[in-house]
N, C-alpha and C positions, 0 to 999 in steps of 0.2 A: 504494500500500500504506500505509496508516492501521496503526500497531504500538504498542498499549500498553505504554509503556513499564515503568510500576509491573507490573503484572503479568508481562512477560519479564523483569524483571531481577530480581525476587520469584522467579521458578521454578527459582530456582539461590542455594541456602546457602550463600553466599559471603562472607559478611559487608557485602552489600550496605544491610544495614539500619544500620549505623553511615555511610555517607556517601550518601546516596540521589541524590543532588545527580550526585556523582562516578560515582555507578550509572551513572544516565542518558547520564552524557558520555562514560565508556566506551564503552556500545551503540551511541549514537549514530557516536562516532570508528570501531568495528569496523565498522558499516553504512554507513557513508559508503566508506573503506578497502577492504574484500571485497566490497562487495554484497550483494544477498539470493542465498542458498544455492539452486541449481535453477532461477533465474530469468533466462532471457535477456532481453536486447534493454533497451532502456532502462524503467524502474521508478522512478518517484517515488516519493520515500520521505519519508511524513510521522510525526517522532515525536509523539508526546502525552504531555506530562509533567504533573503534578501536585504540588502540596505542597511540600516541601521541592526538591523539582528542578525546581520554574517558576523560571524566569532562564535555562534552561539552551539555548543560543544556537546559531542553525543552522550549518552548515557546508554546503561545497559535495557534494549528491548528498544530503542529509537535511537538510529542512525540518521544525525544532522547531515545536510550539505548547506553549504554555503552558494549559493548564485553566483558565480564570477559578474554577469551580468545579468540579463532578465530572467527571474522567478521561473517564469512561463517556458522560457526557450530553455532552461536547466531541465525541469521535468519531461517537456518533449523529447531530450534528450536522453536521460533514463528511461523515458519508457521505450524508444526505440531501441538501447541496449539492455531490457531487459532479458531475458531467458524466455523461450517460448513456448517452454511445459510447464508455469506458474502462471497462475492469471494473475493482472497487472490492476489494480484499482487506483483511480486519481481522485483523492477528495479535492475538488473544490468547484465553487457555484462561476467560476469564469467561461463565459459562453464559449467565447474564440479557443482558449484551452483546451477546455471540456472537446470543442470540435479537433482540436489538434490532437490530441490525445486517443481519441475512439478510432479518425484512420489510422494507425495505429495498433489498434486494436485492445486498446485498455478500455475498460467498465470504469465509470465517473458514478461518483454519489455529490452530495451536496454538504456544505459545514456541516448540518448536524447527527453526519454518519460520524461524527469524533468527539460531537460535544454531549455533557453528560445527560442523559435523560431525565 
């Protein structure tokens, strides 16, 4: 599971946009912690951060990437170097993504296939 971080942690007015940094390492610690919501069996969990939250360092059960550049073009890019006997899931609600992502052949959910129920 490939999970946009800027964009899940964006889909909740939280005051996320004064520490974005601290955003990310939240989501991250709760996804590392709980898991994904609805998901059995073991699930690798890749964040992707950007901008102000690149540095933001993996922990055990969610492997960070940093964006060299756009968010969007880093995931595009995992997902076309993923493995092609694991299905591939992209959380995030970005249309253009979302579209980039399924030719491809990744399954897309929306933020709150990771936020807590």
């Amino acid at each position: 599971m490939i999970v946009d971080a800027a964009n899940v942690v964006g889909s909740v007015p939280d005051g996320w946009w004064r520490d974005r940094r601290g955003a990310a390492e939240r989501l991250r610690d709760r996804l590392a912690a709980e898991g994904v919501p609805g998901r059995t069996g073991p699930v690798e969990v890749v964040l992707v951060v950007e901008g102000a939250a690149r540095g933001v360092e993996s922990v055990p059960g969610v492997r960070v990437e940093s964006a060299p550049g756009s968010g969007d073009d880093h995931m595009v890019e995992l997902v076309a170097g993923a493995a092609r006997d694991r299905p591939v899931l992209v959380v995030t609600a970005d249309r253009e993504l979302r579209r980039r992502v399924t030719e491809l052949g990744a399954e897309v959910a929306g933020p709150r296939a990771v936020r807590p129920r």
